[in-house]
N, C-alpha and C positions, 0 to 999 in steps of 0.2 A: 504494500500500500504506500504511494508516494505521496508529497506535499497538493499532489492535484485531484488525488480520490478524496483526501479528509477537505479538501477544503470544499469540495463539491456534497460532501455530507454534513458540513457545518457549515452552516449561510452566516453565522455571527462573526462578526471582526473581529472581534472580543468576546472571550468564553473562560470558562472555570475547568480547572485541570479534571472534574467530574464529568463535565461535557465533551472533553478530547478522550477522554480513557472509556468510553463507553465506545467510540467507535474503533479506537485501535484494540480494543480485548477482541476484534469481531477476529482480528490475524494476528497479534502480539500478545504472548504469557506475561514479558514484561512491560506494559507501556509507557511508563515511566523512564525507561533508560530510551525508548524510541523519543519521546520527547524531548530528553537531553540531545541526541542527535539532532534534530532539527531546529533545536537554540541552536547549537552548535553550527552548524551548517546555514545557521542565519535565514533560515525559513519559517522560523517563530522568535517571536519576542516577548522575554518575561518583563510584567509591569510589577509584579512580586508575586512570592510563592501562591501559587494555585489560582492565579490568571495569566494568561496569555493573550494577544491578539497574533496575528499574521504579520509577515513580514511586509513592506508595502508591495512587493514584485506580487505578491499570491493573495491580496485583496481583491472581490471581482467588483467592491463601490469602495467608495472613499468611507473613510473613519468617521465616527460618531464620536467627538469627544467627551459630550455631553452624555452619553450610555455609556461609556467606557468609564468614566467618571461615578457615576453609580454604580457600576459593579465592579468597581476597585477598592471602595470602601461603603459599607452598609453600617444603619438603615443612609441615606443620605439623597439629596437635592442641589443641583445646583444652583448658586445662588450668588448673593452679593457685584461684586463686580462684574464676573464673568457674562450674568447675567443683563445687568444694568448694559453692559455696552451688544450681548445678544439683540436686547431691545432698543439697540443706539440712543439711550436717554445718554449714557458718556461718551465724550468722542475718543477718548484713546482705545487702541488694540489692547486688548488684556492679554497677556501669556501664559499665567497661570489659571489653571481652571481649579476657579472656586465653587465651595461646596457648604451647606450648613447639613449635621448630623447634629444625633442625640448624644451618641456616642463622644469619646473626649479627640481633643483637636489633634488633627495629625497632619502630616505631609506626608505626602511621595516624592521623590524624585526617579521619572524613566525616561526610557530612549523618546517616548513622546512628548515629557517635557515635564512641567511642577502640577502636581494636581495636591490643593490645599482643603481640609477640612475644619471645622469650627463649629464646636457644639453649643449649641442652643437649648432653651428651656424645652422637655416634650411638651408642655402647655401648647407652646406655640408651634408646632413644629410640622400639625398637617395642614395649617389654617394657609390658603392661597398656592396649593402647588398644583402645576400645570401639568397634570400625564398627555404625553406624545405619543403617539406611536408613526415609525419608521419601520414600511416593509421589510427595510437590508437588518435593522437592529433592533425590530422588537420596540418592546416601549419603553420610554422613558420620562425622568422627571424631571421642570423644572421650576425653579420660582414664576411666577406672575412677575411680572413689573415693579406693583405694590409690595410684593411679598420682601421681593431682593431689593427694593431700598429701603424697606425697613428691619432686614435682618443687615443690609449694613448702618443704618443709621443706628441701630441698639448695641451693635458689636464695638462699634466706635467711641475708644474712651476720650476720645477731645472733645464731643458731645453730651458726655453724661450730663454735666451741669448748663447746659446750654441754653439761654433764656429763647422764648417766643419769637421775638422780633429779628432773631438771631439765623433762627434756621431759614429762611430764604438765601441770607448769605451765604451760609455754609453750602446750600445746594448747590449756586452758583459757583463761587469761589475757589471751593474745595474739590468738592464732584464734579463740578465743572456742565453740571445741569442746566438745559433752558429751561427754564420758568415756565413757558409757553408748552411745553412738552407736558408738562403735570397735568394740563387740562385733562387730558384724558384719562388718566389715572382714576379708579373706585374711591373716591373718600371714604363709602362704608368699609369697603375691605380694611381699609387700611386702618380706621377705625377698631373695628374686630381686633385687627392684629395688634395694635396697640393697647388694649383689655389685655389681651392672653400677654403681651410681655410687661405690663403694667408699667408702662410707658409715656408720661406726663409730655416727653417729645414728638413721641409717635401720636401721640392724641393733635398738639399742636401742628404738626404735619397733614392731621385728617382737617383742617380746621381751614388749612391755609389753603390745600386744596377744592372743597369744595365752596369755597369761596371765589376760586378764581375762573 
């Protein structure tokens, strides 16, 4: 069985050392040392023990970094940043794919690049997340709009004590937000999610936008 049958029996980019060993037991006792051959031979790529994706030559779509990102590390959403400029409210490229979990804060570093995590209250943590689904990858999650600027606006301690009249700047200034762009944003949700993080900021964020 070469790199072109398994990848034709695994449509995911991105899979669990569970999902690769179920089709190589169909011809390999050992499939574990078969998969070190094919790290080896640079036709898989480990992102850490017990996921892998393809190498890019044996991808038949482009990567999902945003699925690869949840099931690199569980339970988890991507969010904050990553998200914020997925929904072009920031203008900068982001390079590291950010992530909010329950679980406690970690990093990866792989050959795909920084995938960062940051646990959050579970209170808040199913409130505004967006399931996708992607024929090539299966479904995946991520923040709402609402959701990833207010899981970064609460994660952010140069905000903790931040007055009312304050946080416009800080969108702008900082985040580097149009103002104009928040129209569209849910004030309820955000509201919501400002309850479950008990969030005096986040409430003044629900305040300013439906207002505008």
């Amino acid at each position: 069985m070469n790199i072109f049958d398994i990848r034709k029996k695994l449509s995911l980019n991105t899979f669990s050392v569970e999902m690769i060993k179920s089709i190589l037991q169909e011809e390999y006792s050992h499939p574990v040392q078969k998969i070190n051959a094919m790290i080896k031979k640079g036709e898989l790529i480990q992102l850490k023990k017990g996921i892998y994706t393809f190498s890019e030559d044996y991808r038949n779509h482009s990567l999902n970094l945003i699925s690869t990102a949840n099931m690199l590390y569980k339970p988890s959403y991507v969010s904050f940043e990553y998200a914020l400029s997925f929904y072009s409210l920031i203008p900068e490229r982001v390079y590291t794919i950010t992530s909010a979990s329950t679980s406690r804060s970690k990093e990866f570093e792989t050959p795909l690049g920084r995938f960062s995590y940051t646990k959050i209250p579970l209170i808040a943590y199913s409130l505004g997340i967006d399931w996708k689904f992607d024929e090539n990858d299966g479904g995946y999650m991520i923040a709402t709009a609402e959701k990833a600027l207010c899981d970064k606006i609460y994660t952010d301690k140069r905000v903790s004590n931040i007055k009312k009249d304050e946080i416009e700047s800080y969108l702008e200034e900082d985040l580097r937000i149009d103002i104009d762009d928040l129209k569209s944003l849910d004030s309820k949700l955000i509201w919501k999610i400002s309850m479950a993080y008990s969030s005096k900021t986040l409430q003044s964020l629900a305040s300013i936008i439906k207002r505008s």
